[in-house]
VOPAGU-2260 file (C-alpha; in pm, 1 decimal, decimal comma):
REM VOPAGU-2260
SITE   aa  ch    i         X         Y         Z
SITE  UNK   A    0   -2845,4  -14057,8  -11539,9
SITE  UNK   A    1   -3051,5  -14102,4  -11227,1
SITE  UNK   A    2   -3429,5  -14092,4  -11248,5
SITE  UNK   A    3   -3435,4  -13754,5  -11070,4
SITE  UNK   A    4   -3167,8  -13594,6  -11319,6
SITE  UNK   A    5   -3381,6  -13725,7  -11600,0
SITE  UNK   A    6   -3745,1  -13606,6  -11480,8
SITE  UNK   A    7   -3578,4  -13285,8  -11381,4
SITE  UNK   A    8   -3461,3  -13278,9  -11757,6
SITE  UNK   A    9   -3792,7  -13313,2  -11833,1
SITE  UNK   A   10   -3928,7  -13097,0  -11687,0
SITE  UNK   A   11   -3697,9  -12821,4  -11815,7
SITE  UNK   A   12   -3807,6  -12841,0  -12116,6
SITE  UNK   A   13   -4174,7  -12792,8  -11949,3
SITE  UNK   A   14   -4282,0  -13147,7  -11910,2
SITE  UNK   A   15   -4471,2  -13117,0  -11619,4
SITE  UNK   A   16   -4596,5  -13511,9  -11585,6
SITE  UNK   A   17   -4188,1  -13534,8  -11491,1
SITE  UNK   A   18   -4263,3  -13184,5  -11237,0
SITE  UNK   A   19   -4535,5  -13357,5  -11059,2
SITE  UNK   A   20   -4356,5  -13695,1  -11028,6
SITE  UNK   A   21   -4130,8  -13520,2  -10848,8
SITE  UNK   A   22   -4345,2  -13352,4  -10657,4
SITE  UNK   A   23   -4538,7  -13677,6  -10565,1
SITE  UNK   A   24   -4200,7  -13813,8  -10462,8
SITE  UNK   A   25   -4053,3  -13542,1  -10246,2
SITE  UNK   A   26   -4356,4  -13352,9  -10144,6
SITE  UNK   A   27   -4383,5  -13497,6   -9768,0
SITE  UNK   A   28   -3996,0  -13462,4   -9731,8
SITE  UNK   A   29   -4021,3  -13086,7   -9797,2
SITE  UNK   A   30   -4342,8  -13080,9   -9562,0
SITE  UNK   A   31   -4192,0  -13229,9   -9278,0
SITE  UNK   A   32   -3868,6  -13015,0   -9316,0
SITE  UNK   A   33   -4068,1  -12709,9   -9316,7
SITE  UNK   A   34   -4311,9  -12810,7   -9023,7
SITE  UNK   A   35   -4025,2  -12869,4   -8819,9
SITE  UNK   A   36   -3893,5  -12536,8   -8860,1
SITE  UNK   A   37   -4217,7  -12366,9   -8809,8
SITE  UNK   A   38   -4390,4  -12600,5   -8536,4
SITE  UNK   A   39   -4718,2  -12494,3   -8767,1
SITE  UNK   A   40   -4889,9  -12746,2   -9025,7
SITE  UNK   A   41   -5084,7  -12506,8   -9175,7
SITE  UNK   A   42   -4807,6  -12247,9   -9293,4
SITE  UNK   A   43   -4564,5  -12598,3   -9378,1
SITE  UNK   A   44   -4865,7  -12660,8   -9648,2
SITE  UNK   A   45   -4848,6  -12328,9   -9774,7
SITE  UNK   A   46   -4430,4  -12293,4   -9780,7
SITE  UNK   A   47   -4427,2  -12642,7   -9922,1
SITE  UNK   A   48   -4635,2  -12499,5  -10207,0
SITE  UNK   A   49   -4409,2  -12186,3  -10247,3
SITE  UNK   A   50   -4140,9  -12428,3  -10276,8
SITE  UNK   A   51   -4215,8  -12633,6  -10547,5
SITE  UNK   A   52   -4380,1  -12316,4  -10694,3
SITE  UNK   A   53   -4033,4  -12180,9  -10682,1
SITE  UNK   A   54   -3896,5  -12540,8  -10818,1
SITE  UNK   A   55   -4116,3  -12485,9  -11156,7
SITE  UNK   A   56   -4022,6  -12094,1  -11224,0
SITE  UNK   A   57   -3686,7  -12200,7  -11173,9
SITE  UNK   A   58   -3678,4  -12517,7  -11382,0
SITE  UNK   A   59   -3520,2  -12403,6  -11706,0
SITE  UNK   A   60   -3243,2  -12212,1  -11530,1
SITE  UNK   A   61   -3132,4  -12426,0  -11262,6
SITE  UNK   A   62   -2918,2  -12765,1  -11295,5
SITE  UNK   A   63   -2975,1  -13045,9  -11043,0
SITE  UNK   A   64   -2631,1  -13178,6  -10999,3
SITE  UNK   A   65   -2692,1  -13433,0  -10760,1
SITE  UNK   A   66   -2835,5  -13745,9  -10822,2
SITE  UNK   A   67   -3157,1  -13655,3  -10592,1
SITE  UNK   A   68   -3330,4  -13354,4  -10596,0
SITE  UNK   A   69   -3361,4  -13332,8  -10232,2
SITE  UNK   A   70   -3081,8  -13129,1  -10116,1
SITE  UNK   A   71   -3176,8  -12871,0  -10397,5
SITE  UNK   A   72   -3537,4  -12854,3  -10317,7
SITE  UNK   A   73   -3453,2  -12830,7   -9927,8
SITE  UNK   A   74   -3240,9  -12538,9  -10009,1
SITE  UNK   A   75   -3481,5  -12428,3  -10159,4
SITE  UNK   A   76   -3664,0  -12466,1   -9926,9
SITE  UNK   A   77   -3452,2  -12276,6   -9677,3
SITE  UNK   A   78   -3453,4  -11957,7   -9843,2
SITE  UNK   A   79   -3815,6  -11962,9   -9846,7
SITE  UNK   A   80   -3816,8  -11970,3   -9483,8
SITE  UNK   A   81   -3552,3  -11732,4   -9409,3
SITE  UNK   A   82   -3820,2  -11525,7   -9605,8
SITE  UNK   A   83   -4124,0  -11677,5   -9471,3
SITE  UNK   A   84   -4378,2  -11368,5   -9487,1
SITE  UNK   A   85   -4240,5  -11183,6   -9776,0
SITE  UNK   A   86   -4213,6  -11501,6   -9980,8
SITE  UNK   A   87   -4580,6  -11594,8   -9858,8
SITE  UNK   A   88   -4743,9  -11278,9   -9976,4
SITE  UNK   A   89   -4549,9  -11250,4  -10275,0
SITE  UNK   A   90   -4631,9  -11592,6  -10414,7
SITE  UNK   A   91   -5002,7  -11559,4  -10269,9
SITE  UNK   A   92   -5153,5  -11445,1  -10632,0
SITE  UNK   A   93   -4972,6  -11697,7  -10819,3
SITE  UNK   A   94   -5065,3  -12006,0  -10586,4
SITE  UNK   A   95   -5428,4  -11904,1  -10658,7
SITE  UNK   A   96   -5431,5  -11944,0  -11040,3
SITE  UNK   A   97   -5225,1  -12278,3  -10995,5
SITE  UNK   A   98   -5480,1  -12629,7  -10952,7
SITE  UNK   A   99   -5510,5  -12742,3  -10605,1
SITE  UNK   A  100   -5207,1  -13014,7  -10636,5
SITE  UNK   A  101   -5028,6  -12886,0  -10316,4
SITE  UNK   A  102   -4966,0  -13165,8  -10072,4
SITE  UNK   A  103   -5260,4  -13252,2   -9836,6
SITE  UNK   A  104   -5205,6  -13437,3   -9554,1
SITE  UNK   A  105   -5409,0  -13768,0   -9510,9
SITE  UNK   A  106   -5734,9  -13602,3   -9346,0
SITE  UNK   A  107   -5805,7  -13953,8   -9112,3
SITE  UNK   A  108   -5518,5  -13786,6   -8916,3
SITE  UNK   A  109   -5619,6  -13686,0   -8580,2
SITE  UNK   A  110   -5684,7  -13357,7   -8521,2
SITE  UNK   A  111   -5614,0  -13369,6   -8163,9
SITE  UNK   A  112   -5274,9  -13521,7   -8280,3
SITE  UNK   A  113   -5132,1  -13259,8   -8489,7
SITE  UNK   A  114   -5222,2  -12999,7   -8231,1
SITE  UNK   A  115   -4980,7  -13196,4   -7964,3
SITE  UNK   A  116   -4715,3  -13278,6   -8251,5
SITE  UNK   A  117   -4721,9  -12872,4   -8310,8
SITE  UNK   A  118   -4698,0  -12831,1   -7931,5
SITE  UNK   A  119   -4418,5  -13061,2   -7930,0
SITE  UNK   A  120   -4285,0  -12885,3   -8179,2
SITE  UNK   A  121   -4249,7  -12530,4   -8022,3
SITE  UNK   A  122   -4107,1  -12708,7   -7728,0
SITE  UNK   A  123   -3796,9  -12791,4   -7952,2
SITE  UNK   A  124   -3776,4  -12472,7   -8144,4
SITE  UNK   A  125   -3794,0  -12262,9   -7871,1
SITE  UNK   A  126   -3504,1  -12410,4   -7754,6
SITE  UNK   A  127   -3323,3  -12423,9   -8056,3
SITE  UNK   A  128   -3372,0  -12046,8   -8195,7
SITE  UNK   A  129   -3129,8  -11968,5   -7948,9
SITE  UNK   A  130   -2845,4  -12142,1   -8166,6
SITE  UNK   A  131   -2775,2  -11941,2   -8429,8
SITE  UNK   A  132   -2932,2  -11965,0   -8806,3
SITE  UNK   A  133   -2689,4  -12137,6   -8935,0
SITE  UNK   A  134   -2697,5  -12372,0   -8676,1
SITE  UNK   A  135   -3051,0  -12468,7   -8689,9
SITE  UNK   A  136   -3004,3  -12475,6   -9051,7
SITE  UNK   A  137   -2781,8  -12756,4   -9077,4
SITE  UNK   A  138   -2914,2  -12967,9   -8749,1
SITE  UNK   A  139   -3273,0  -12948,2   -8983,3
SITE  UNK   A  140   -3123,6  -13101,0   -9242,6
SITE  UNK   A  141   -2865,9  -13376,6   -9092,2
SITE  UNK   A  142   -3053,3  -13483,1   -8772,4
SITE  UNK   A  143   -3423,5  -13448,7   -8936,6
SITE  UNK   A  144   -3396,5  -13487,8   -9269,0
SITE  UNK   A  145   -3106,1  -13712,1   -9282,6
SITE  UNK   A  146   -2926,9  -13577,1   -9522,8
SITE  UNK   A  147   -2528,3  -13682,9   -9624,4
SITE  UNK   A  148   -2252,9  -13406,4   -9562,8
SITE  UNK   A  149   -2269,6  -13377,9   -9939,6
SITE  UNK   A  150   -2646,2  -13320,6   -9994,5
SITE  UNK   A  151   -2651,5  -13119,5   -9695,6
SITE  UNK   A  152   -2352,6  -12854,1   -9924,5
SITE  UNK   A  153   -2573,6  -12912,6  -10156,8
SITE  UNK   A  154   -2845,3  -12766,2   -9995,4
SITE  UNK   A  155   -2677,7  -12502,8   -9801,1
SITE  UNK   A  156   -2457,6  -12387,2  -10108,7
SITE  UNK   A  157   -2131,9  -12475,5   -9885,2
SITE  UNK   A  158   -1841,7  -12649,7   -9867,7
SITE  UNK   A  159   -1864,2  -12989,8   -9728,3
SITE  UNK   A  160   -1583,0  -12929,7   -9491,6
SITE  UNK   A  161   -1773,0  -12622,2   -9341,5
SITE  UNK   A  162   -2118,5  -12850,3   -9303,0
SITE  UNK   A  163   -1935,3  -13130,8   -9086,2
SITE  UNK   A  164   -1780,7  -12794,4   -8844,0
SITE  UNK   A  165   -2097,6  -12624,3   -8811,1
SITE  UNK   A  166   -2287,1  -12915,5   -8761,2
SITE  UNK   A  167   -1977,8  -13025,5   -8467,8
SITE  UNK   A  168   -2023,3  -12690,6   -8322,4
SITE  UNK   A  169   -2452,6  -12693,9   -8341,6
SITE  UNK   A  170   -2449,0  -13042,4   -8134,6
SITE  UNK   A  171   -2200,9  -12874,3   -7868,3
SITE  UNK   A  172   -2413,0  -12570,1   -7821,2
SITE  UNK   A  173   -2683,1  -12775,6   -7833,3
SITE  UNK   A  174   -2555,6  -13017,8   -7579,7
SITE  UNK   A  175   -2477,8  -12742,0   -7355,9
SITE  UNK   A  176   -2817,9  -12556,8   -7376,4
SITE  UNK   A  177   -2977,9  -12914,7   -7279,6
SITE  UNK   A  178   -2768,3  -12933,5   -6982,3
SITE  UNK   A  179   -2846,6  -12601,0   -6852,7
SITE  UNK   A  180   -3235,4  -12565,8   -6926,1
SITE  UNK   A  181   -3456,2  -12779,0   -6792,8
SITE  UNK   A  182   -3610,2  -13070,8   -7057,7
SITE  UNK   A  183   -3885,4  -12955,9   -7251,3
SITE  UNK   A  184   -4203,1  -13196,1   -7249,1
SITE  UNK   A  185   -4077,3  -13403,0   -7568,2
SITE  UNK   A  186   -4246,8  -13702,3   -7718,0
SITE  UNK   A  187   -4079,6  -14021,6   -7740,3
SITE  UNK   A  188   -3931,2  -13974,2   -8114,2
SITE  UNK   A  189   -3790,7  -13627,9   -8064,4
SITE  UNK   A  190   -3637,3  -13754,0   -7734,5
SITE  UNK   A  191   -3487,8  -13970,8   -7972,3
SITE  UNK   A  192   -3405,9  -13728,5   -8203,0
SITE  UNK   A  193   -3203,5  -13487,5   -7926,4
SITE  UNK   A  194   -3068,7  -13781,8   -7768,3
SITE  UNK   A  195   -2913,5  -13836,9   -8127,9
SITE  UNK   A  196   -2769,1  -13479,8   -8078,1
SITE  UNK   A  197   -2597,2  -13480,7   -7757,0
SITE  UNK   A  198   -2435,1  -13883,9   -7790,2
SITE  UNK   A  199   -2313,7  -13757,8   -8143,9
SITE  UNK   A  200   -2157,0  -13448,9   -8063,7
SITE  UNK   A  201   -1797,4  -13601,3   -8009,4
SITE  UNK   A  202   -1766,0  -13772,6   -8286,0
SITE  UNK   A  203   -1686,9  -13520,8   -8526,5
């Protein structure tokens, strides 16, 4: 059994030492996931605490299958922002009476920084709500959070098979919107990160 099968065992039966070492390991992957959807840090903190808010209600019904509980918590994860505002307000009273364990980032970060990585941010997202949901969906989740074909099924509650064609036909719309609009004002790692899009689109 993998150590995330196990402390998800755990915490099933409502250990939650096993809930928050989970937490402590996946809470910045769920973050970033979310921040890149929303271009926002603020409402990232508050969906990543929605998520693993979900995570615990859910615990005793759910089975984690794979042997990380990434994909799971990322589809999670998902849903929550498909829902963003309804989800927000509805889990609003029960984040209150919950101890302040969400994730905080490190506060020597530089203001000034965040402010140009969420600029940055709606530069790319702008671009890329004109793909389709289920589009972004999966480029989120293979290009940014690097997930497998598998994890990614996981995730999306797909078949593999249908993950690798959506994901062929995202990078070809996606390569095609780049050519036509003019480049957004990117930093130097999401260059990187759309360059990844348009030199992989032919290999599927």
């Amino acid at each position: 059994m993998s150590i995330d099968l196990e402390l998800w065992s755990r915490a099933a039966e409502g250990d939650s030492e096993a809930f928050g070492a989970l937490f402590d390991k996946y809470a910045r992957d769920v973050y970033n996931h979310c921040f890149r959807r929303t271009a926002d840090w603020s409402a990232a903190e508050d969906l990543t605490s929605v998520v693993f808010l979900e995570a615990w209600r859910r615990r005793g019904h759910v089975r984690i299958l794979h042997e990380s509980a990434l994909p799971w918590l990322l589809g999670v994860a998902n849903n929550v922002l498909r829902n963003r505002h309804r989800s927000l307000r509805r889990h609003k009273t029960a984040l209150e009476q919950l101890p302040p364990q969400v994730y905080e980032p490190d506060p020597a970060e530089d203001i000034a920084g965040r402010i140009d990585d969420e600029h940055r941010m709606r530069e790319i997202l702008a671009l890329m709500d004109r793909l389709p949901l289920a589009d972004r969906e999966v480029l989120a989740l293979c290009i940014w959070s690097e997930l497998t074909y598998e994890e990614a099924a996981v995730a999306l509650g797909i078949p593999v098979g249908t993950v690798r064609s959506r994901l062929s036909r995202a990078r070809s719309r996606l390569k095609d919107l780049l050519e036509k609009e003019p480049k957004p004002r990117l930093g130097h790692r999401w260059s990187e990160r759309l360059s990844a899009l348009r030199k992989k689109g032919e290999e599927l």
